[in-house]
N, C-alpha and C positions, 0 to 999 in steps of 0.2 A: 246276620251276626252283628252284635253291634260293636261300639268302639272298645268299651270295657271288656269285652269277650277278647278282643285283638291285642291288650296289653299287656306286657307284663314285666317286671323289674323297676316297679314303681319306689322313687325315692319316699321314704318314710317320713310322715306329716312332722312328728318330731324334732326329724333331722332338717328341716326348713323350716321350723321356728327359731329355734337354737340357731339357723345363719344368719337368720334375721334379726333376733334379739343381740347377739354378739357385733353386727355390722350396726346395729342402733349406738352401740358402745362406743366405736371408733367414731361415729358420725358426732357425737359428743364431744369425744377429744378432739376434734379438729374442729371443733365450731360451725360444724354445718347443721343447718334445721332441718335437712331431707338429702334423697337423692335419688335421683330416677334410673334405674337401672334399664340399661336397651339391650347391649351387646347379648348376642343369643350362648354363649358359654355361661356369663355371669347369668342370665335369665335361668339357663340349668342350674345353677345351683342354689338360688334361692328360690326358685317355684318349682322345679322339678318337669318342667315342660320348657318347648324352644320353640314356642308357637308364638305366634307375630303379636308382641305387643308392649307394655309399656309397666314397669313396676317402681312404683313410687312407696319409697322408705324413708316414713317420717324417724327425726329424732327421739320420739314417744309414739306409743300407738302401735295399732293395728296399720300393717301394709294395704295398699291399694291395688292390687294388678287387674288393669286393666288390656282386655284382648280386640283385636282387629279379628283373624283369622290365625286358627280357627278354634273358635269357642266352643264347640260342645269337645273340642280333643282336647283342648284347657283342662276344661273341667273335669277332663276323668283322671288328667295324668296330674296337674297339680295339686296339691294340698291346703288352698285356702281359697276363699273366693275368688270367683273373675267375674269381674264386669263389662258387658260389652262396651267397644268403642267405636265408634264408625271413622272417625279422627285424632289425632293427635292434639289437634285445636282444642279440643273437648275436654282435655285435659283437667285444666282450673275449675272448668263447672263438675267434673266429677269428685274432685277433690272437694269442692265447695259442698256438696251433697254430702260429702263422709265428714263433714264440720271441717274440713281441712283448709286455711288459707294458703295461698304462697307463701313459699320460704321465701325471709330475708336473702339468706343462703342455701343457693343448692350447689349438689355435686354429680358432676356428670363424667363417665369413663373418657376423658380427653384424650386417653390414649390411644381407641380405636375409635370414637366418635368419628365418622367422614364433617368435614366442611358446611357441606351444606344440612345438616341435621344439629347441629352446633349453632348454625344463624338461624333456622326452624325455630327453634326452642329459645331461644335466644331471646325473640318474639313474643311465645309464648308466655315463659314468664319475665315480664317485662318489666316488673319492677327485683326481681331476684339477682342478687349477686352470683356470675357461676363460677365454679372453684371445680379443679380436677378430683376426682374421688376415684382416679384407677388404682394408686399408691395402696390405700385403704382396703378396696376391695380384693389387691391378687397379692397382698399378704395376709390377710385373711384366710385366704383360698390356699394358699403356701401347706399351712398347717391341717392335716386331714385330718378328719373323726376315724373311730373305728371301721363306721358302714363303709365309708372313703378307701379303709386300707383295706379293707374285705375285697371293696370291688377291684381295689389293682391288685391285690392278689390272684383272685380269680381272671385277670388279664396276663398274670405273668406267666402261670398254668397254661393257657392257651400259648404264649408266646415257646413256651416251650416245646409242645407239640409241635407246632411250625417249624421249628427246628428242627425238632425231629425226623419232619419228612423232609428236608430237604437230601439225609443220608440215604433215603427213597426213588428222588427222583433225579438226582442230579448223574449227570454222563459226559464223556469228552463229546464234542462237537456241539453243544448244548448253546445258543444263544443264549444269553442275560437275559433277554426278555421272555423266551420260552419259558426259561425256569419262574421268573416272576408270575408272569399270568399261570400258572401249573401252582404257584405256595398260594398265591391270593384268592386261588380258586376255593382250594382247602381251606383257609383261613377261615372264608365266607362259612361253610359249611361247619364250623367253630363255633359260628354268631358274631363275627366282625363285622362290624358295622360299618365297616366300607371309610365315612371321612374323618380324619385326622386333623381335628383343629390347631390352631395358630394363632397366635394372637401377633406376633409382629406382622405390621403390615404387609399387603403384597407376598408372603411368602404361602406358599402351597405346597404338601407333601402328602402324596399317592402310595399308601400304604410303605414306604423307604425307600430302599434302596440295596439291590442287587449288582454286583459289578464285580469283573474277576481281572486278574493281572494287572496288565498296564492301565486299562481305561477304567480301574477305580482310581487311579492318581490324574486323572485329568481335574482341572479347578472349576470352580465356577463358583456364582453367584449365594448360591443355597446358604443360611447361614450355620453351618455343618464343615466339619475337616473332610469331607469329601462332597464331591459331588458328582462326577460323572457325565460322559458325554449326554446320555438320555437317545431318545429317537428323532430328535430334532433340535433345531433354536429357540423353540418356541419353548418348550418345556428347558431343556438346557441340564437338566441332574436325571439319574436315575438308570436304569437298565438301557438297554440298548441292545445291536446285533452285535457286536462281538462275540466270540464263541468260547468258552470254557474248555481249557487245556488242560494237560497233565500237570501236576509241580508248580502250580498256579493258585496264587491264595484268592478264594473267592469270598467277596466281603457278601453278609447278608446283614442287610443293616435292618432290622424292619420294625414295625410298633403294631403293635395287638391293642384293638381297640374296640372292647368290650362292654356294652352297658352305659356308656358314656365316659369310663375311664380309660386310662393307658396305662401300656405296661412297653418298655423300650429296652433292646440289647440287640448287640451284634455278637456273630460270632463269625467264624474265620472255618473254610472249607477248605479241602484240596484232593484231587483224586492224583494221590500219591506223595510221599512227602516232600513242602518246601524245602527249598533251598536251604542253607544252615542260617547264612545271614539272615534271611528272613523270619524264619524259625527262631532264631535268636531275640528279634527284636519283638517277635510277639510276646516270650516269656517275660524280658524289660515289661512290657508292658502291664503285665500278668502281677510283675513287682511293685509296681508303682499303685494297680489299684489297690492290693493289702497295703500298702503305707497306708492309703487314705481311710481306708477300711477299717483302722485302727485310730486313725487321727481322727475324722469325724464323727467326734464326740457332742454331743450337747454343750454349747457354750465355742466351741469351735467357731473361728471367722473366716468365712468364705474366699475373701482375700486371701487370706493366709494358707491356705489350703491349696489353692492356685498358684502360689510363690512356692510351695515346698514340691508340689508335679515339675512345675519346671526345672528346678531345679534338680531333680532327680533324672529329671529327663535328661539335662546335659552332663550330671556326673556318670551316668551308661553313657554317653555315645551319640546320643539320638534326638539332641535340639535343635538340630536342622532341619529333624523330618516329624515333631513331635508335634500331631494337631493341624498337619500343614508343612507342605512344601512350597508354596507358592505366597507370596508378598501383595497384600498385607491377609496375616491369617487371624483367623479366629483368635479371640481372646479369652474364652472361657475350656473349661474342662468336663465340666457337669451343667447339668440342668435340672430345675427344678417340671414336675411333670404332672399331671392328672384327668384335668378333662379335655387341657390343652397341653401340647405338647413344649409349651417355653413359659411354664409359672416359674413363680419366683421359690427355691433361693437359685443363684449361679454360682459356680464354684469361679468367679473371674479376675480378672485382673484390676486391682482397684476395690473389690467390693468390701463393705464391712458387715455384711447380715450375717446376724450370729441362726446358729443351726437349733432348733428347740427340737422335741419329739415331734413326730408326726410330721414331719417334713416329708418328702420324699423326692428322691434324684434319681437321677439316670448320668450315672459316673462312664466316663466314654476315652481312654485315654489310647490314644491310635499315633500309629507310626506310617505317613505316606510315604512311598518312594516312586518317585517318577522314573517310568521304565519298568517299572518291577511291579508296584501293587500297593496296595496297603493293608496291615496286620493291627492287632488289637484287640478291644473287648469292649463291650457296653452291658452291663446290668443295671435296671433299676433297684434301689435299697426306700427303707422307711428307717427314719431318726430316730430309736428308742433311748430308752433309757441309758442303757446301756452299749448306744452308738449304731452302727449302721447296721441293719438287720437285712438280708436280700430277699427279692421277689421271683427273680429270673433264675432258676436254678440249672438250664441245660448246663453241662463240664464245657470250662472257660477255654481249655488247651483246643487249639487247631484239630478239627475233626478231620481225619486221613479216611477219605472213602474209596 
């Protein structure tokens, strides 16, 4: 069998010109002459492969991608040439070969670049100014295409299944973790592709987060309104042994990750009904995301958007426990979402990015109570025309099993 036999879900040659010719545009306005793309998320989206290597986008022209390993998987899954490279050194004389000199100025993703790949290159082109060009690229990447919202549609589909079985398998005496490896199992068998990118540094998330009662309101680190004991320190968020009770809100926080896109919601379990207070504050919740549902319009500022949650959240009752019980919390409400699970826009505190079509978020507005649980909702939407369209369709209200 050979490679091209084994693939399939190939990004359309098209749809990587079109990113490439549009990121020539930005690369204009900001006065850069090129810019090398490395980070393996950005390399998916303009070549359509995440194979080790190196893609240089002049401010005119034909792109350069050059590959380490592995080149013949290159070549079947991307859409424009590769050329091999045995180094990174090699760079300049490749470019020299395609008539290409060094840029005056380049730009490189500073925002996940590690240190010493930053002083590498640094080297390399050594008479180049370097200038950060992550700004550029993951607002670029903010705004999908059509194929873009096809594909997290067809993630949201899936996430919803998942959900579905959890009315399946879920039972009192049930550890968090049982029921997790039991949905991720199913998931797989979906076509979930198992990792969940991230683009802030150092953070890692293993298909979500599973956690019922008290120990979904434990804090941590994760940057998420919950996080969870997990099954040790080392990990620090996520399921764990605690056991699933009656009258117990169990949080199923999880992301479907499909084809290289994501599709992200929570909803809220219980085998038999919460409590009223609690019940009460998921509907708050329930409230707040139609507000926004209705506010995030086109032209909409995402600051603003996160001043009006909050404050809705304390004219109910519940800005003590809104996003966070524990000091200092999270500042944001929503997230921008696709191949990574933290693109841009954020619905946060301070921000001023206006909302255009083809955005797409993962709206999440949660109430923790420590001792008790936490209750809420997450769907991802896409920005139309006519404001927030959803992706996640399982019913928002607490599922009583």
């Amino acid at each position: 069998m050979t490679i091209n036999d084994q693939l399939c879900h190939i990004v359309p040659g098209k749809e990587l010109s079109a990113r490439i010719r549009d990121l020539q545009i930005r690369l204009k306005n900001q006065g850069l002459d090129g810019a090398l793309v490395i980070q393996k998320a950005d390399l998916f989206y303009y070549t359509g492969t995440t194979q080790n290597g190196w893609l240089y986008v002049p401010e005119d022209g034909d792109a350069v991608f050059m590959v380490f390993k592995s080149v013949a998987r290159a070549k079947a899954e991307a859409r424009l040439p590769v050329i091999p490279v045995l180094s990174p050194k090699k760079i300049p004389d490749i470019l020299s070969q395609q008539g290409l000199g060094l840029p005056e100025t380049l730009g490189l993703e500073l925002d996940v670049l590690p240190a010493a790949q930053y002083l590498m290159f640094k080297e390399i082109f050594n008479t180049s100014h370097i200038q950060d060009v992550s700004f550029e690229i993951r607002s670029q990447r903010a705004v999908k295409s059509e194929f873009e919202i096809q594909c997290m549609q067809r993630a949201g589909l899936m996430a919803d299944r998942v959900a579905e079985q959890v009315t399946q398998l879920i039972r009192p005496g049930m550890p968090e973790i049982e029921l997790a490896g039991l949905l991720e199992a199913y998931a797989r068998k979906l076509g979930h592709q198992g990792l969940i990118r991230m683009r802030l540094w150092d953070n890692h998330l293993f298909y979500g987060h599973i956690m019922c009662g008290a120990a979904a309101a434990v804090p941590g680190a994760f940057a998420s309104p919950t996080a969870g004991a997990g099954l040790n320190p080392s990990i620090g968020q996520g399921p764990g042994r605690d056991v699933i009770r009656p009258n117990e809100p169990v949080l199923v926080d999880y992301v479907f990750s499909l084809d290289g896109y994501l599709a992200d919601h929570t909803r809220i379990f219980s085998l038999g009904p919460l409590p009223d207070d609690l019940q009460k504050a998921h509907e708050a919740m329930l409230t707040i995301q139609e507000s926004v549902r209705t506010a995030a319009v086109p032209g909409a500022v995402t600051g603003d958007l996160y001043d009006q949650m909050i404050a809705m959240a304390d004219d109910l009752g519940y800005g003590d426990f809104f996003m966070g019980a524990f000091h200092p919390k999270i500042r944001f409400t929503a997230h921008g979402l696709g191949i990574e699970l933290d693109e841009f826009p954020f619905i946060a505190k301070g921000q001023t990015q206006t909302l255009v079509p083809g955005m797409t978020l993962a709206l999440e507005p949660k109430v923790v109570v420590p001792g008790k649980g936490v209750v809420g909702i997450e769907n991802t939407w896409v920005v139309t025309d006519a404001g927030l369209d959803r992706l996640t369709r399982f019913p928002d209200a607490v599922c009583v099993v």
